[in-house]
C-alpha positions as CSV (number, residue, x, y, z in Angstrom):
1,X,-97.7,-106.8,86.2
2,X,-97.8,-104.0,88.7
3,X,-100.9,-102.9,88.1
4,X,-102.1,-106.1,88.4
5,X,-100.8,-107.1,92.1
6,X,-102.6,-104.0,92.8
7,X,-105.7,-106.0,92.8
8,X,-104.5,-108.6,94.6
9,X,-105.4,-109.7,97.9
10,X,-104.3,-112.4,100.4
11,X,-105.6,-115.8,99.6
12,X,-103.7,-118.1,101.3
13,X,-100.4,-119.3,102.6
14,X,-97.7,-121.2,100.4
15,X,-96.7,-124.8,101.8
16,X,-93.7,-124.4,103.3
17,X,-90.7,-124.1,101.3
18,X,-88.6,-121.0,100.2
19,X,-86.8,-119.9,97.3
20,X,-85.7,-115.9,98.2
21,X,-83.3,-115.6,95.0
22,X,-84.6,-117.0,91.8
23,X,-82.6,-115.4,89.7
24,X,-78.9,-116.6,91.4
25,X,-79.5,-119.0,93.9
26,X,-76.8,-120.3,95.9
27,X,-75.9,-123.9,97.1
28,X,-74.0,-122.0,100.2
29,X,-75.1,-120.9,103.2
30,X,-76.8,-117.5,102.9
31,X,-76.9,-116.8,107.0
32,X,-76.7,-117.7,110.5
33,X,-79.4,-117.0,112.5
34,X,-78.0,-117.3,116.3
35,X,-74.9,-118.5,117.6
36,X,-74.2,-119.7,120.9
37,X,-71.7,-121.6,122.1
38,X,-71.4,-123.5,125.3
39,X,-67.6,-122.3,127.2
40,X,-64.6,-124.1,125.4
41,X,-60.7,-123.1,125.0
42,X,-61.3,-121.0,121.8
43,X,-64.7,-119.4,122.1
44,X,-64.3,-115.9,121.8
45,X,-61.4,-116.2,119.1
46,X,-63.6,-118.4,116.3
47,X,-65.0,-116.3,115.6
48,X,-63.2,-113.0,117.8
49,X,-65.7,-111.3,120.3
50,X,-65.6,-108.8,122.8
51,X,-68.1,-107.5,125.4
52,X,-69.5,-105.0,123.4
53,X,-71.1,-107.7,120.9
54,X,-74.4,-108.9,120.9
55,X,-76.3,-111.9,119.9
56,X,-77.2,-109.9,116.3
57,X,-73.4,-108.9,116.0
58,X,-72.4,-112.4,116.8
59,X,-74.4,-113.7,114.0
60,X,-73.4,-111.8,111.5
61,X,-69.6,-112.4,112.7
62,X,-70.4,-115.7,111.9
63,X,-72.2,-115.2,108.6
64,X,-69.1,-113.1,107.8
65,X,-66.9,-116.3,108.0
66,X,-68.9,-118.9,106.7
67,X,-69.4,-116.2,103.0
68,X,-66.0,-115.9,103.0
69,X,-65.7,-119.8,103.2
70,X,-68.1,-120.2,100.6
71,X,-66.7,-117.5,98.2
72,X,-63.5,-119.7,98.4
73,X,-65.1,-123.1,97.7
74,X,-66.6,-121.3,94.9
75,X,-63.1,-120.2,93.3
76,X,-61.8,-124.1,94.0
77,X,-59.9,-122.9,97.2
78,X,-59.0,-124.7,99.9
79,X,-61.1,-124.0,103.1
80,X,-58.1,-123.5,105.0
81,X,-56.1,-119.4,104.6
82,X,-52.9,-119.9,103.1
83,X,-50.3,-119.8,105.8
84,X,-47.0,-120.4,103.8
85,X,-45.7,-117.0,104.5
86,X,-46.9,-117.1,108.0
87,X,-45.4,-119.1,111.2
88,X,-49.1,-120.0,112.4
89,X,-51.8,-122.1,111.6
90,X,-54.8,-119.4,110.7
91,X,-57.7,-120.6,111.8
92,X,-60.1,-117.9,111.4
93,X,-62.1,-120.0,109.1
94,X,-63.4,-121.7,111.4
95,X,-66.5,-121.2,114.0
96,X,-66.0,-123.1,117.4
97,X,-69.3,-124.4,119.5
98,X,-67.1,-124.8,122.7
99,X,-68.1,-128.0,124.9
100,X,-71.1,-130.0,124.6
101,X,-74.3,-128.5,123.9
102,X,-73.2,-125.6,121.9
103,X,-74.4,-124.7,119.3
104,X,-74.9,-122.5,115.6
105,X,-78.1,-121.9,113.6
106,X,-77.9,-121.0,110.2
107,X,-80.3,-121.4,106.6
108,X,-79.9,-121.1,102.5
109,X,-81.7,-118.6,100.0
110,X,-84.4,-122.1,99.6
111,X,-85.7,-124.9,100.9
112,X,-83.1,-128.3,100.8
113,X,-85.2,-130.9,99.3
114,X,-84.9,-134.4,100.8
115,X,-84.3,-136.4,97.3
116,X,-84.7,-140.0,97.9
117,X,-81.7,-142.3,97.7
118,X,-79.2,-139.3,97.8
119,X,-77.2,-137.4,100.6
120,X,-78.8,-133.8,100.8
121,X,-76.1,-131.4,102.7
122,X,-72.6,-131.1,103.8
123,X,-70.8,-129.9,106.7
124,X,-67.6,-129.5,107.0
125,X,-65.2,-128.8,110.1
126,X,-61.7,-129.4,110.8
127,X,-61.4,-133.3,111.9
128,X,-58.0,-134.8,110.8
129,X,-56.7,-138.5,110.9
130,X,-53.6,-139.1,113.7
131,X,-50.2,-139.7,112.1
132,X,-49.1,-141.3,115.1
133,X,-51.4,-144.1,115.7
134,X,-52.9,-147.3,113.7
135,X,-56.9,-146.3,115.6
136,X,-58.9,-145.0,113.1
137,X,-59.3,-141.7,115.0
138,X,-57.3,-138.4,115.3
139,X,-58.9,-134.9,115.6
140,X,-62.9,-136.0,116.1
141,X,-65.5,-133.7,117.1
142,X,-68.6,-135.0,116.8
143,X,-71.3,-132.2,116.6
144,X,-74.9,-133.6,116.1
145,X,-77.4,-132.3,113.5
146,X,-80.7,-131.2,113.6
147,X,-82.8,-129.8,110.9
148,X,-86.3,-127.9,110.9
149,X,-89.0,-126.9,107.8
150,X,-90.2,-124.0,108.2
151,X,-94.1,-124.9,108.6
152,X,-95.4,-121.8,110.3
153,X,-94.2,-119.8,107.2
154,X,-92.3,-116.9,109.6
155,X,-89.0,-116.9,108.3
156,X,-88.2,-117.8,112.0
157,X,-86.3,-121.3,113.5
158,X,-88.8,-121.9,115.2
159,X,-90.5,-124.5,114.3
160,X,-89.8,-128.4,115.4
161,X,-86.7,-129.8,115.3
162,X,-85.5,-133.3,114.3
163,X,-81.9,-134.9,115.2
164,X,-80.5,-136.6,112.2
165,X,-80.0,-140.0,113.6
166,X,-76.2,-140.8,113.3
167,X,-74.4,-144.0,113.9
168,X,-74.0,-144.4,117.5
169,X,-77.6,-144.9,118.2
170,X,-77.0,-148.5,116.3
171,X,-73.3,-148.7,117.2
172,X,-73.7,-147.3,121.4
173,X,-77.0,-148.9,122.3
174,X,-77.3,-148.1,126.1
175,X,-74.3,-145.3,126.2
176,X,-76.1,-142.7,124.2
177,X,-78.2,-140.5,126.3
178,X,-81.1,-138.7,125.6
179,X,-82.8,-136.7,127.9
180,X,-78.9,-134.6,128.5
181,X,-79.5,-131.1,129.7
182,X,-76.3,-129.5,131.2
183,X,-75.8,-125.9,132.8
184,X,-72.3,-123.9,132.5
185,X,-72.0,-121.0,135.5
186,X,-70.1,-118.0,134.5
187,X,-66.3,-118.0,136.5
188,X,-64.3,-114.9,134.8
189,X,-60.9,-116.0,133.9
190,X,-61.2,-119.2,135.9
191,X,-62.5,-123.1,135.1
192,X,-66.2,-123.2,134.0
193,X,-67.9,-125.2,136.3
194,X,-70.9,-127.4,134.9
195,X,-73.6,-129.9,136.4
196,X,-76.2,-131.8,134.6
197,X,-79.2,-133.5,134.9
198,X,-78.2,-137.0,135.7
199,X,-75.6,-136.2,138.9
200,X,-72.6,-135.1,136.7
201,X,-70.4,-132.4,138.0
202,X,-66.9,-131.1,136.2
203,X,-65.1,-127.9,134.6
204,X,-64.7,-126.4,131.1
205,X,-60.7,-126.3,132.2
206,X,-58.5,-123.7,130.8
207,X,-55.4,-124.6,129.1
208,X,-51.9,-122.7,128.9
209,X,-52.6,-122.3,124.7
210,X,-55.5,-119.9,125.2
211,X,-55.3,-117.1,127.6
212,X,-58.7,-115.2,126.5
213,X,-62.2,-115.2,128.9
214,X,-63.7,-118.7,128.0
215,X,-67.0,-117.8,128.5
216,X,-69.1,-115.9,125.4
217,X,-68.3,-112.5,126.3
218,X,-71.4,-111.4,125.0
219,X,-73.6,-113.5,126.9
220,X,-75.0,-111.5,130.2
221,X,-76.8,-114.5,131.7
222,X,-74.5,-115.6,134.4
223,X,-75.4,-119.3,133.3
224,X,-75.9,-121.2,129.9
225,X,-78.2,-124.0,129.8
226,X,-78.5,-126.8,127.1
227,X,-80.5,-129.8,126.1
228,X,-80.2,-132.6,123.9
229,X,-78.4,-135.6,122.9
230,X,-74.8,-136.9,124.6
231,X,-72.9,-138.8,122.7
232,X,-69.7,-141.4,124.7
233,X,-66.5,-140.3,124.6
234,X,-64.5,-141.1,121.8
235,X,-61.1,-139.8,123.5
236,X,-58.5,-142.3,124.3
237,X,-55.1,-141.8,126.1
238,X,-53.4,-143.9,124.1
239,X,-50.1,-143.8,126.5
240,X,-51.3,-143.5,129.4
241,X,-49.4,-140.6,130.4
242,X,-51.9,-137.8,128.8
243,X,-49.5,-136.5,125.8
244,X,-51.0,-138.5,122.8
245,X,-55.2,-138.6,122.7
246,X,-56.8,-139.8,119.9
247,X,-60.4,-138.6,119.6
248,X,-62.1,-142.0,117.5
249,X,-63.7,-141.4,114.4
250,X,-67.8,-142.3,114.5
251,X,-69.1,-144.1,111.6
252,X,-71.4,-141.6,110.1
253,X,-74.0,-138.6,110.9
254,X,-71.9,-136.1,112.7
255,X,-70.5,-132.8,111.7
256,X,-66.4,-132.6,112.2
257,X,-66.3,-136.1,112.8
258,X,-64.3,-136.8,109.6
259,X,-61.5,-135.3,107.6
260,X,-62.8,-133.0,105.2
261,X,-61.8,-134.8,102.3
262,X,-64.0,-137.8,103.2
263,X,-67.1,-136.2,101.3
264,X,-69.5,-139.3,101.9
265,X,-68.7,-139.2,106.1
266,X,-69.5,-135.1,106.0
267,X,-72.6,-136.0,103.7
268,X,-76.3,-136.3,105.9
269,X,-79.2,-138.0,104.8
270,X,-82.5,-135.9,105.7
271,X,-84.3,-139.3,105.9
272,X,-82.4,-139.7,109.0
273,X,-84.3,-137.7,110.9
274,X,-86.0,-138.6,114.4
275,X,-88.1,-136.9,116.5
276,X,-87.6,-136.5,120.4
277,X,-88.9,-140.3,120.8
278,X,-86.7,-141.3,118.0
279,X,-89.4,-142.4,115.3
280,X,-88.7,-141.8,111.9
281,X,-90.0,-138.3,110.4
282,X,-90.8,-137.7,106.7
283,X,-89.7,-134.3,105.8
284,X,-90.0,-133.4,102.0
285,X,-87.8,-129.9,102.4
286,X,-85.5,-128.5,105.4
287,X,-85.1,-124.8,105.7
288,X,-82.8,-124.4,109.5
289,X,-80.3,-126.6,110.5
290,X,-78.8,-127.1,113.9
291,X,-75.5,-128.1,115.2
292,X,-74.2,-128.7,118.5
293,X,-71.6,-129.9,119.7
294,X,-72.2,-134.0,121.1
295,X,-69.2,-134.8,123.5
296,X,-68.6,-133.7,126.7
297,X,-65.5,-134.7,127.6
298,X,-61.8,-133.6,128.7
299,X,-59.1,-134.7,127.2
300,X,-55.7,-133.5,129.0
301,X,-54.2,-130.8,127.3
302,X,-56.3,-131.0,124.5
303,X,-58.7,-129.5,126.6
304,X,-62.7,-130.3,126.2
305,X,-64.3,-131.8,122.7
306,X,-65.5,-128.8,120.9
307,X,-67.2,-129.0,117.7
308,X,-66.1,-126.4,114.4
309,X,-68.3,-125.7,112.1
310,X,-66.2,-123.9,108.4
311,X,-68.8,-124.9,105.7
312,X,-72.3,-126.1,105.0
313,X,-73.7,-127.0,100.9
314,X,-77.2,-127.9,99.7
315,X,-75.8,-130.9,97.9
316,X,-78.4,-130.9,94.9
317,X,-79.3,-127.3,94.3
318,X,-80.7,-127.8,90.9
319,X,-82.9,-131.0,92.4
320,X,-84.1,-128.4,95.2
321,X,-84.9,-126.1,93.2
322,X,-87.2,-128.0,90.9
323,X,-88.6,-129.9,93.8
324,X,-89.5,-126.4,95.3
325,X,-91.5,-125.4,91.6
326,X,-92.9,-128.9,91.3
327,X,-94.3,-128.4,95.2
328,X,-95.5,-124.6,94.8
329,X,-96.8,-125.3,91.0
330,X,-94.7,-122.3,89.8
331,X,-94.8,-121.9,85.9
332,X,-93.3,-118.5,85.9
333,X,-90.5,-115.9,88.1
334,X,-91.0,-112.2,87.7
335,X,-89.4,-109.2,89.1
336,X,-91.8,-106.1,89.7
337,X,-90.0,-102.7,89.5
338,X,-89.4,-101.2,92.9
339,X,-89.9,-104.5,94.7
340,X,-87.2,-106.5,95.8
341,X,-90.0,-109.5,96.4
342,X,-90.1,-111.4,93.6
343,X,-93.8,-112.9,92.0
344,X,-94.4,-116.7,91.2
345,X,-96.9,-117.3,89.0
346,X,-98.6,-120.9,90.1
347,X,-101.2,-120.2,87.2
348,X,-103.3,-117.0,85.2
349,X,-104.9,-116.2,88.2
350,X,-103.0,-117.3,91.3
351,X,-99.7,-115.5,92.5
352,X,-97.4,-115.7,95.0
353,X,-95.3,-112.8,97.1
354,X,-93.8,-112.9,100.2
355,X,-94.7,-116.6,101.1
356,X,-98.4,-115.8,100.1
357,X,-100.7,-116.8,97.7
358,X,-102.7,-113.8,95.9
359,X,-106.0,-114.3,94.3
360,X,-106.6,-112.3,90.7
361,X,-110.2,-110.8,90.6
């Protein structure tokens, strides 16, 4: 087979989907490409940074978290560490997107397919249902999710993106807004201030729980801009007095919104994606997806609405997979010695490596 892709030459490039581990592919995440959170009470702890981190480092803190999540799942673990020896809640599993607008990119070792009548991918957080109220609400986070195919064939996100479309655009017609861009200024040790682009003023406030810089420590630009969509507040001072918020639960379509346990409300549908003038878009395979967080919002001593992000799963890898061969027209896998690319064969003369198709002479 060697000597034969040494006749090879580059024919022409492979529809856009991926499959970088034929022989063990995962349903996990595999990476995260950039992390960037807007300011927030535990940014800089979830994961821990310091000024001598960069973007690069702060990705693969991240990946670092989310493998260790996933090896977990894999055993039958819970997400959560155990803490029954210990007198605190660990939550280093857990990746924090600070207030609205922040966000984490991350992608699998293939292309999700979008299988027709099914949820394809699941995110889970840390949302929790309140003891101590009857609203159907607790712990809510809301992050919105955006997904991207990888059409130019770089291996980059950065391609279009699509928001999957989640229940507030049918349940908060008029209170969802669009067009949201928001811009944090760096204030060491001090209340983030933030204005936007619709006359909105306010602070990332610090709280007495979290003592650390709030700002990403490894982020030189003295501001941090964001665009996208903003969701309504779903916090609500249930005694008036600021020592009981419950943070309501949104119907559907929205990372951390839900207990983790409530597999269908974590679940997202890729034919529920929308592009920036909210028409429906048919994608047959997603390769990046996006989450940031949707709320921007202070809630007393609970401090701003900050989106966590633990998990993510390909919820069909064995449909994806096939979908990818039945796509490509794969009939065969092979492994070339000395080559950690792998070799599709589409047909006796037609090859793929590297994303491209190869022509036999």
């Amino acid at each position: 087979m060697s000597a034969l892709l040494f006749y090879l030459f580059t024919f022409l490039p492979l529809s856009a989907q991926r499959m970088d581990n034929p022989d063990n592919p995962s349903k996990y995440i595999v990476a995260v490409d950039e992390y960037r959170p807007a300011p927030g009470q535990f940014v800089n702890e979830l994961p821990l940074a310091t000024a001598e981190d960069t973007p690069a480092s702060m990705a693969q803190k991240c990946t670092d978290v989310l493998l260790r999540n996933a090896a977990r799942m894999a055993e039958g673990k819970s997400l959560e560490p155990d803490t029954s020896d210990d007198d605190d809640y660990d939550a280093s599993y857990l990746l924090t997107l600070g207030a609205w607008g922040g966000y984490i990119m991350f992608h699998f070792d293939h292309s999700i397919a979008n299988v027709k009548g099914q949820r394809d991918l699941l995110i889970l957080g840390n949302s929790n249902k309140s003891a101590m109220t009857t609203l159907d609400g607790g712990a809510s986070e809301p992050g919105i999710v955006m997904v991207s195919k990888d059409v130019n064939q770089n291996g980059l996100p950065d391609d279009p993106w699509y928001e999957l479309s989640g229940s507030a655009d049918v349940d908060s017609v008029g209170k969802v807004v669009y067009d949201y861009a928001i811009t944090y200024q760096k204030a060491p040790m001090q209340n983030i201030p933030w204005t936007d682009n619709h006359g909105g003023s306010g602070y990332v406030q610090r709280v007495g729980f979290h003592k650390q810089e709030y700002y990403p420590l490894w982020v030189n630009d003295e501001t941090l801009h964001f665009t996208g969509t903003l969701l309504p507040p779903n916090g609500i001072d249930t005694n008036g007095v600021g020592t009981n918020w419950v943070r309501m639960f949104l119907r559907y379509g929205y990372a951390d919104n839900k207990p983790n346990d409530d597999a269908g409300a974590n679940s997202f549908d890729f034919d529920w994606a929308v592009d920036a003038q909210r028409q429906p878009v048919s994608l047959d395979f997603v390769d990046f997806v996006r989450v940031y967080t949707g709320v921007n919002q202070f809630c007393g001593w609970m401090a701003e609405t900050s989106t966590e992000i633990a998990h993510a799963e390909d919820l069909h890898l064995d449909a994806s997979l096939q979908a990818i061969r039945e796509a490509t027209g794969i009939r065969g896998i092979y492994d070339l010695p000395n080559d950690d690319a792998p070799v599709y064969k589409l047909n006796s003369r037609i090859y793929i490596k590297n994303g491209k198709k190869y022509f036999f002479k």
